[in-house]
Backbone as CSV, one residue per row, in Angstrom:
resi,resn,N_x,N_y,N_z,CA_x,CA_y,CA_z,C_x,C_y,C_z
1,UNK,86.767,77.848,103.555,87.966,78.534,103.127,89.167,77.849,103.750
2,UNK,90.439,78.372,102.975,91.569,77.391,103.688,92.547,78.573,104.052
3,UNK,93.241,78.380,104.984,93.998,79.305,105.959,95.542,79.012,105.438
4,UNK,96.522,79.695,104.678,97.807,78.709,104.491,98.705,80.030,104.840
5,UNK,99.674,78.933,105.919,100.738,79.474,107.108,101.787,80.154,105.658
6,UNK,102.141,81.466,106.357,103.656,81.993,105.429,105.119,81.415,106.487
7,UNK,105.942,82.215,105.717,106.941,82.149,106.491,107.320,83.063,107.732
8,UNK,106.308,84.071,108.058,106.155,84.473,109.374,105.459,84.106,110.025
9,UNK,104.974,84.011,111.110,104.143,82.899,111.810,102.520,83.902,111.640
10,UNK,102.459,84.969,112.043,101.233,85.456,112.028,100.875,85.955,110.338
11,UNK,101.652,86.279,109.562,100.991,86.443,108.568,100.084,84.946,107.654
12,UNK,99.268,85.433,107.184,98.164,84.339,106.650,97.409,84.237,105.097
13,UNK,97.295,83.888,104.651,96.921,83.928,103.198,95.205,83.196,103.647
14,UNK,94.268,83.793,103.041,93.068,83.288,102.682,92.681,82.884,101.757
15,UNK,92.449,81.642,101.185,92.350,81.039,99.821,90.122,80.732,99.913
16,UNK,89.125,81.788,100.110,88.208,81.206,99.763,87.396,79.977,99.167
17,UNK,86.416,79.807,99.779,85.445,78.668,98.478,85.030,79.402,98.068
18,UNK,84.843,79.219,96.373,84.196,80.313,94.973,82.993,79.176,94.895
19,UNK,82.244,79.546,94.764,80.903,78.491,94.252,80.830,78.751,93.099
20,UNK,81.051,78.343,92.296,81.536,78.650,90.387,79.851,77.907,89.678
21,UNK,79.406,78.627,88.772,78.415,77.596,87.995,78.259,78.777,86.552
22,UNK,77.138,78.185,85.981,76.904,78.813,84.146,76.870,80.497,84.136
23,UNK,76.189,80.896,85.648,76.028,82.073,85.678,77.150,83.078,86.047
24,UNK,78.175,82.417,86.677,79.576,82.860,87.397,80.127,82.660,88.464
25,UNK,80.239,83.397,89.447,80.669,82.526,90.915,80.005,83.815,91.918
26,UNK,79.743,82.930,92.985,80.142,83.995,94.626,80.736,83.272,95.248
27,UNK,81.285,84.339,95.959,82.196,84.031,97.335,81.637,84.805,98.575
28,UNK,81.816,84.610,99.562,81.861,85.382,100.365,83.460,86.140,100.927
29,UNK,83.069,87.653,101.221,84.613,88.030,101.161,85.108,88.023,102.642
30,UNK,83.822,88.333,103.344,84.015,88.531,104.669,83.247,88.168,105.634
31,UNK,83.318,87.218,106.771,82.468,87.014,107.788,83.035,86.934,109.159
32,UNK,82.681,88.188,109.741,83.420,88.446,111.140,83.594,86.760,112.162
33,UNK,82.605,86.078,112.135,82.615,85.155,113.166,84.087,84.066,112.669
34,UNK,83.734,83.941,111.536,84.516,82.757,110.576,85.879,83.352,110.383
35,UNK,86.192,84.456,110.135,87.592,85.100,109.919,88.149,84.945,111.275
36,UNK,87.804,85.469,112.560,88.040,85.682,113.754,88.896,84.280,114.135
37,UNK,87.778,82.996,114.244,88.106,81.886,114.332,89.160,81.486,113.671
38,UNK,89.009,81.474,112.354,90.022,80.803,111.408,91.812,81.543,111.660
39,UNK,91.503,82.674,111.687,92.823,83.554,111.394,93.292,83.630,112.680
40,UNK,92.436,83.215,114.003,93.061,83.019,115.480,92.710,84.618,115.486
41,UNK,92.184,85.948,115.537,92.541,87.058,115.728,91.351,87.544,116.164
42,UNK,91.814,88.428,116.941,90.871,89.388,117.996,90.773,90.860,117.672
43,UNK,90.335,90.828,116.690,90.498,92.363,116.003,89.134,92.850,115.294
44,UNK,88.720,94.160,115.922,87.637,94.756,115.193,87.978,95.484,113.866
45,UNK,87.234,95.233,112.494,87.972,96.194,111.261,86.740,97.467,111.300
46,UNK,87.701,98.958,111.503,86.758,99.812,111.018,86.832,100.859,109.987
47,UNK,87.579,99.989,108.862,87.916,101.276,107.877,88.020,100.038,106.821
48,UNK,87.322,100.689,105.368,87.064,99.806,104.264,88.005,100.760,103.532
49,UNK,88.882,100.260,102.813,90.060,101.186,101.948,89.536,100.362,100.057
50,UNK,89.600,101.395,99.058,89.859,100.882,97.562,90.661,101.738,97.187
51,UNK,91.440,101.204,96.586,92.678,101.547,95.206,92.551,101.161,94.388
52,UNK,93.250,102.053,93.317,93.115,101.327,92.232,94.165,102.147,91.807
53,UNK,95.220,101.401,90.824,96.695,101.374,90.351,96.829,101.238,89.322
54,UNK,97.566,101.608,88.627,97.911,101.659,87.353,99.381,100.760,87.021
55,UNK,99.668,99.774,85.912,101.044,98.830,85.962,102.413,99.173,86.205
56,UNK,102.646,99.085,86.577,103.927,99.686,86.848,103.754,100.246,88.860
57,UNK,102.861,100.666,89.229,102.982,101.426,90.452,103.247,101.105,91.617
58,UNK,104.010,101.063,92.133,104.601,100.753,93.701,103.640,101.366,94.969
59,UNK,102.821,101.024,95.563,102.655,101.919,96.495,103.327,101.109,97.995
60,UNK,103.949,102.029,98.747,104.036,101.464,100.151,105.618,101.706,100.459
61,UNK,105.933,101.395,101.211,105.930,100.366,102.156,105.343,101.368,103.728
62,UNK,104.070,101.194,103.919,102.973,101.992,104.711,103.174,100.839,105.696
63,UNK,103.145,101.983,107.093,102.616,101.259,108.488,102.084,102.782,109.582
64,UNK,101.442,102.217,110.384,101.443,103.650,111.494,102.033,103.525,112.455
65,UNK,102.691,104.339,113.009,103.599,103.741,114.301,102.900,103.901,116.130
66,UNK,102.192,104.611,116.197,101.203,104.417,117.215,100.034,103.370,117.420
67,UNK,99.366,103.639,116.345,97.960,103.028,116.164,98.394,101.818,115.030
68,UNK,99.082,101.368,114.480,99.258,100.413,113.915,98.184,99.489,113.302
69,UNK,97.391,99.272,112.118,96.235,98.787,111.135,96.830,97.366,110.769
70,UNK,96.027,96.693,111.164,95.776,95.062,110.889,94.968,95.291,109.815
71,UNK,95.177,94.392,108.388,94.530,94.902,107.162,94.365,93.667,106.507
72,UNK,92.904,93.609,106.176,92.351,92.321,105.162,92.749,92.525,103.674
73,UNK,93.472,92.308,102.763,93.836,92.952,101.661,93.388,91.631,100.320
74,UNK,92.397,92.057,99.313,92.472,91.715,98.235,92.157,92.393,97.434
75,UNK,92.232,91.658,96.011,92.281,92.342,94.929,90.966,91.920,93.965
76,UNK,90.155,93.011,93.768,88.822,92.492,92.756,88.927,92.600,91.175
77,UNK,89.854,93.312,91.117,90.070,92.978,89.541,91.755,93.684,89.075
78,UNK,92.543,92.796,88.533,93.585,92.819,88.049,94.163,91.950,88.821
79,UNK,96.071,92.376,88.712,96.458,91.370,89.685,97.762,92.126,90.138
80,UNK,98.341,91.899,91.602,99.722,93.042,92.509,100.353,91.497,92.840
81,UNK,101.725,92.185,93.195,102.733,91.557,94.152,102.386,92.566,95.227
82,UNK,101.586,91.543,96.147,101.538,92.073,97.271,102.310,91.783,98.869
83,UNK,103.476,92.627,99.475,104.616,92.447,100.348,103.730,92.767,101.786
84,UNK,103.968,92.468,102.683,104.500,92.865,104.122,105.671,92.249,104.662
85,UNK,106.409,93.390,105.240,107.306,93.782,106.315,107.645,93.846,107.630
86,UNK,108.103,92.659,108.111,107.730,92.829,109.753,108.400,94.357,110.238
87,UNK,107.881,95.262,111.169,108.597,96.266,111.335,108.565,96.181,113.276
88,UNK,108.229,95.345,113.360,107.867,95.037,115.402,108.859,95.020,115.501
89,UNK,110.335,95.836,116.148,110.991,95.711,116.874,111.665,94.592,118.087
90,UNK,110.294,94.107,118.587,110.546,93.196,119.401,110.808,91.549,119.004
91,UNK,110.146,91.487,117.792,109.856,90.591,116.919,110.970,90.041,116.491
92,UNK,111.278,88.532,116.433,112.403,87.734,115.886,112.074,87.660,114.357
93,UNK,111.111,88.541,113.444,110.912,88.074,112.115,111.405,89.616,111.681
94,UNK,111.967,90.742,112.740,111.887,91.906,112.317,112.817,92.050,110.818
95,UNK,112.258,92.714,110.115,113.007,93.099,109.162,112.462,92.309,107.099
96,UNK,111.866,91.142,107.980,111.544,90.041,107.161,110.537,90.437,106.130
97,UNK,110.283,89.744,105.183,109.175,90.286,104.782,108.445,89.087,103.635
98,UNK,106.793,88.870,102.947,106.404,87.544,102.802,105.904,88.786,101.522
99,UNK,105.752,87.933,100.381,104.873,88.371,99.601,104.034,87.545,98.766
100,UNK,102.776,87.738,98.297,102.009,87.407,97.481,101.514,88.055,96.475
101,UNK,100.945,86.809,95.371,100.131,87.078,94.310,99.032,87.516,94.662
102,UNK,98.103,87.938,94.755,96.719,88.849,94.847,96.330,89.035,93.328
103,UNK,94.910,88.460,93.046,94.426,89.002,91.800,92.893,88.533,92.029
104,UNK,91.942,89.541,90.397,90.811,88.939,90.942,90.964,87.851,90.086
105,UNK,91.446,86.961,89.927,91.606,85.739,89.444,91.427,84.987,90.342
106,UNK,92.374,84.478,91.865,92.543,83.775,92.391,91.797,83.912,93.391
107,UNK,91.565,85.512,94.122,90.698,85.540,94.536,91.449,85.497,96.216
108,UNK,92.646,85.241,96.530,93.079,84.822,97.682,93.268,86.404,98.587
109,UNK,92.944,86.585,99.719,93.258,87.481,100.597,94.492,87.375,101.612
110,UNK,94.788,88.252,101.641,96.078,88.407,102.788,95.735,89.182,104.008
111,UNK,96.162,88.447,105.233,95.732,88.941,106.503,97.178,89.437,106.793
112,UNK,97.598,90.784,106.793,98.583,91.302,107.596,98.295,92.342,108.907
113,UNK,98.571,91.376,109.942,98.258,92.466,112.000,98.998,93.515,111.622
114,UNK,98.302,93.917,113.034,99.580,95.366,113.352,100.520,95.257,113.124
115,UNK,101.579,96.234,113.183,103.199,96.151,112.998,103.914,95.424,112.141
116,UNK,102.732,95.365,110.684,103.973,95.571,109.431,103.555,96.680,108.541
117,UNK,104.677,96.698,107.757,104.832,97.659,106.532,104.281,96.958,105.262
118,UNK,103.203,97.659,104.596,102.625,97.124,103.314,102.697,98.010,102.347
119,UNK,102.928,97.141,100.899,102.696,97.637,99.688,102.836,97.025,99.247
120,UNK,102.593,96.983,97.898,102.688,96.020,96.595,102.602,97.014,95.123
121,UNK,102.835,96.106,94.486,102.852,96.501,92.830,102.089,96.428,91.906
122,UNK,101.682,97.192,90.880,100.079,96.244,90.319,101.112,95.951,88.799
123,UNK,100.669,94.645,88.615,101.384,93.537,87.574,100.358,93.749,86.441
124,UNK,99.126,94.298,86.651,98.466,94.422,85.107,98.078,95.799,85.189
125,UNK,97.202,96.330,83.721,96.944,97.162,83.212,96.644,98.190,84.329
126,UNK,95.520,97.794,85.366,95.206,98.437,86.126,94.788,97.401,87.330
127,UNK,94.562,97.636,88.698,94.444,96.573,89.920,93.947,97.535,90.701
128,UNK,92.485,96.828,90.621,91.537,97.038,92.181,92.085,96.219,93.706
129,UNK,92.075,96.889,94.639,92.826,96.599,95.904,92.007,97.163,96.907
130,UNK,91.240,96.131,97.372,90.287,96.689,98.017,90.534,96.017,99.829
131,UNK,90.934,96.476,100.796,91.289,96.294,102.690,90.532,96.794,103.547
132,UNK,90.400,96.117,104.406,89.878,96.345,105.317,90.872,96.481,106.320
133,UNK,90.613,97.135,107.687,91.633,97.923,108.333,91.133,97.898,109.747
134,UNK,92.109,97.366,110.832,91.522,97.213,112.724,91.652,98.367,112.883
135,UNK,92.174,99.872,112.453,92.420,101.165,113.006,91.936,101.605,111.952
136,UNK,91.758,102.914,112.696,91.707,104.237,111.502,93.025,104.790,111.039
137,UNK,93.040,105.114,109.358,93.781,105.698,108.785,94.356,107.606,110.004
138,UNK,95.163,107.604,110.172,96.054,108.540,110.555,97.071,109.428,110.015
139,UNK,97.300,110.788,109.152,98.166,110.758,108.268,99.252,111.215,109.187
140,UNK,98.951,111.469,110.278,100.303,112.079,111.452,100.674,110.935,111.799
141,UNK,100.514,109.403,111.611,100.951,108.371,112.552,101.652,107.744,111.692
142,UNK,101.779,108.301,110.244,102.361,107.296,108.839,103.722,106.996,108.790
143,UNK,104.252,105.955,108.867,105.916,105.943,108.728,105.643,105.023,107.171
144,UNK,106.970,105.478,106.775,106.939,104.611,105.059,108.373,104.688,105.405
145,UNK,108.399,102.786,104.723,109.794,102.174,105.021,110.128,102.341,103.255
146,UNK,111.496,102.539,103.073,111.636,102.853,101.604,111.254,101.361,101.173
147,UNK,111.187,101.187,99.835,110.758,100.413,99.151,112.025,99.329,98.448
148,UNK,112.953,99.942,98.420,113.893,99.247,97.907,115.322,99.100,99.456
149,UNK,114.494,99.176,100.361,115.589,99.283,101.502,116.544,97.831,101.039
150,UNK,118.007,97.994,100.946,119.084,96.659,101.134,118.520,95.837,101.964
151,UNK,118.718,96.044,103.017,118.531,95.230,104.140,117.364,93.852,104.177
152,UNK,116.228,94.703,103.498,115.050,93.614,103.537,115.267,93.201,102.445
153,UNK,115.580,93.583,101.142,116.171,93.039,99.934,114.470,92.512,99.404
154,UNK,113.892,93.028,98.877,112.261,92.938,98.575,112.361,92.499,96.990
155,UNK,112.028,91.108,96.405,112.300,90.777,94.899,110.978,91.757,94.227
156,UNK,111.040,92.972,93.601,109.826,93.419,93.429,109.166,92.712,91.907
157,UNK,109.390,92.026,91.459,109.150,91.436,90.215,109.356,92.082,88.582
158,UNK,109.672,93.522,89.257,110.082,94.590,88.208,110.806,95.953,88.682
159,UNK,111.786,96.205,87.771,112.574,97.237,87.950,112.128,98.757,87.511
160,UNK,112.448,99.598,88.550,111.877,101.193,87.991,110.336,101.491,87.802
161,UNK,110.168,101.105,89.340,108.644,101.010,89.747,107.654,102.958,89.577
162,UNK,106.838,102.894,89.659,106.018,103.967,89.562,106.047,104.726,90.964
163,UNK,106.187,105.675,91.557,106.493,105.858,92.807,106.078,107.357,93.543
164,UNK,105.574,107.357,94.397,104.802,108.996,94.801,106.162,109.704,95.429
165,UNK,105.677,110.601,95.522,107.032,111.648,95.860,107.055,111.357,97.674
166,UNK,105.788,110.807,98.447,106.415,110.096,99.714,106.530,108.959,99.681
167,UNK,106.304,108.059,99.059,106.918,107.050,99.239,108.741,106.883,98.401
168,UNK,108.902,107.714,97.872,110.232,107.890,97.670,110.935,108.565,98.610
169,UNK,110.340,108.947,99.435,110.915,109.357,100.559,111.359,108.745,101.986
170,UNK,110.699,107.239,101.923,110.601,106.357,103.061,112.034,106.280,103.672
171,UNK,112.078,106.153,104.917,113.236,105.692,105.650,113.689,104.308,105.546
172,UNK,115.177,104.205,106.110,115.139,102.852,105.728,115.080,101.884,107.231
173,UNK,115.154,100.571,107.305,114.951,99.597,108.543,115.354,100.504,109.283
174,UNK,116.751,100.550,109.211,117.353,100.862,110.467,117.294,102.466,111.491
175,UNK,116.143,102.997,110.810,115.857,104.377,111.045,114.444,104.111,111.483
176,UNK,113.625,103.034,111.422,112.297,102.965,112.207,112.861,103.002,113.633
């Protein structure tokens, strides 16, 4: 597999080997020893998350503010603009934010650590979104950064997104 640097230093894109032939392909999605190494990270995952979205739908911009979830994120069938948000305070990237294509087309995973804000958009009919997670889900620890905050200025690839009644509720940067 190949490891390719974003424009924040710890976020990471995973581009797999597909072994493709007459019958179809495998990959492997996950191997603790090989991820660890490759991605530089010291993190146990103990929570397997699936979604599934409908076109148009925004979910996020999700982080926890105690326990904070490092999250393996791809997509097995359809395809998202998928964002993180640096939200670390201490962090010279604070505020920033990287996004990717995710589909089961390409097949590529996104490694986002603790202390960002995630969501994305699903760009087709419907998008499987399937993460893995270093923490447990918490619904008392949830902060949601609005989605259209100015500040981070997020290109969402489409206007008048699909949106839950909390995540329309998110705060903005400057209120984390």
């Amino acid at each position: 597999m190949d490891i390719l640097e974003t424009s924040i230093k710890d976020l990471k894109i995973v581009v797999p080997k597909v072994h493709t032939d007459q019958r179809g392909f495998f990959l492997e999605t996950f191997n603790n020893k090989r991820y660890k190494e490759m991605l530089n990270i010291d993190f146990d995952f103990v929570q397997d998350n699936l979604s599934q979205s409908n076109f148009g739908v925004l979910r996020g911009l999700h982080f926890q503010k105690k326990h904070p979830q490092g999250k393996l994120v791809r997509v097995s069938q359809g395809k998202i603009f998928d964002v993180a948000v640096d939200v670390r305070k201490e962090s010279s990237s604070f505020g920033e934010w990287v996004g990717v294509e995710l589909s089961g087309d390409n097949k590529k995973q996104f490694w986002i650590p603790p202390g960002f804000a995630h969501g994305f958009i699903t760009l087709t009919e419907t998008a499987d979104l399937e993460y893995k997670c270093t923490d447990y889900y918490d619904p008392q620890d949830e902060g949601c950064l609005i989605w259209n905050d100015p500040t981070v200025n997020i290109d969402w690839l489409m206007k008048d997104p699909i949106l839950s009644d909390k995540d329309i509720l998110g705060v903005s940067l400057d209120q984390i």
